[in-house]
C-alpha positions in Angstrom: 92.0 118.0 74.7 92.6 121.8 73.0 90.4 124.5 74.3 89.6 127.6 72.4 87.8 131.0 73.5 85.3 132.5 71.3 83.1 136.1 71.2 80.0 136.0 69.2 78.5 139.1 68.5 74.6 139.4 69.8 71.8 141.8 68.3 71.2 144.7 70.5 67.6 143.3 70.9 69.4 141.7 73.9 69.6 144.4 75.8 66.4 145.9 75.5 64.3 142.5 75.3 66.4 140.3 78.4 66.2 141.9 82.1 68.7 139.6 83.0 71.6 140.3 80.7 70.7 144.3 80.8 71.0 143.2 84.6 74.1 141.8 84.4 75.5 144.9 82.4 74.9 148.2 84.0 77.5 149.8 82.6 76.6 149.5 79.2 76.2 153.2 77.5 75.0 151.6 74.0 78.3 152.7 72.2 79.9 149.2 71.8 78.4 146.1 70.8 76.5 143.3 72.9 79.1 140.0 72.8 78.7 136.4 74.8 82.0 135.0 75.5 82.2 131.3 75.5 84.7 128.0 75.1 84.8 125.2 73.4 87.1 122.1 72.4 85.5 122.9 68.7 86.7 125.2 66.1 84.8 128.2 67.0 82.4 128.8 63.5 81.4 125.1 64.5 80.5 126.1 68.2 78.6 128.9 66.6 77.0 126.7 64.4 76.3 124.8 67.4 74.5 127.3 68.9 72.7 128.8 65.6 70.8 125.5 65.6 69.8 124.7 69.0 72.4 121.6 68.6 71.5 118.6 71.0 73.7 115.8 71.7 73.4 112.3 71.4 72.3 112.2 75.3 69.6 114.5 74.6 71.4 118.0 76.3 70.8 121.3 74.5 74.1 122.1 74.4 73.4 125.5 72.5 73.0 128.9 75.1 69.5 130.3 73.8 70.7 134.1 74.0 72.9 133.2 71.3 70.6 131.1 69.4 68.1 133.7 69.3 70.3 137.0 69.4 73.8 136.2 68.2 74.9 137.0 64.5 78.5 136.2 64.4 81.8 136.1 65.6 84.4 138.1 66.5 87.2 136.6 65.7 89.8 140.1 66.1 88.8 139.9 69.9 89.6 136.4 70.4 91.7 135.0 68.1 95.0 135.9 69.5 94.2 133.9 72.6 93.9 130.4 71.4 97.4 130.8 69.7 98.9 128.9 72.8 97.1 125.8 73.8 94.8 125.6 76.8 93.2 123.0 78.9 89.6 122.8 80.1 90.6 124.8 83.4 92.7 127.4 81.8 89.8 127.7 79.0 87.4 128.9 81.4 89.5 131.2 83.0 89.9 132.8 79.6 86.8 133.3 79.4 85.8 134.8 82.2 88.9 137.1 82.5 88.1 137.9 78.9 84.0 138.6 79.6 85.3 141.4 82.5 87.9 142.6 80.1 85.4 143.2 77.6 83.0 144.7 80.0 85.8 147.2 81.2 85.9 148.7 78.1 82.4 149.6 77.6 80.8 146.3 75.7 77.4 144.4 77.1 79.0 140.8 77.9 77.2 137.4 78.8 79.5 134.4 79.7 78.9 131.4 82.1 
């Protein structure tokens, strides 16, 4: 299976309204946007979708993240798109991601990834 990265961007009422992503982002001055970082074997607008509508699978999991269901407004493709040009596996996928998060973070935007 083919795993893409995605960034949605998120309302700035995350920062001020969630302790623990203004936690997790100390750094943040307010200049740049507030982003989650994710992955998914989807296209990415159907992962945001996904999200968007609190999507629940056939097993019953919530497999949307609530800060983006209630905060995010929509992707960011310029930040991600030339990393799913070569194909990744699960593992490599989440590596992305979180090398992408930090990346993010170390140029001055708010990040959430898990």
């Amino acid at each position: 299976m083919i795993y893409n990265v995605y960034v949605v961007e998120l309302s700035r009422r995350v920062f001020t309204e969630n302790a623990r992503f203004r936690d997790a982002n100390p750094q943040f001055n307010g200049v740049l946007q507030c982003l989650y970082v994710g992955m998914t074997s989807k296209l990415p607008a159907e992962r945001f979708q996904q999200h968007k509508t609190g999507y629940i699978n056939k097993k019953g999991h919530k497999l949307s993240a609530n800060i983006v269901e209630k905060y995010g407004t929509y992707l960011r493709p310029s930040l991600y798109d030339h990393l799913n040009l070569k194909a990744m596996n699960r593992a490599q996928a989440l590596a992305m991601e979180a090398k992408l998060a930090l990346e993010l973070r170390r140029k001055g935007y708010a990040v959430w990834y898990n």
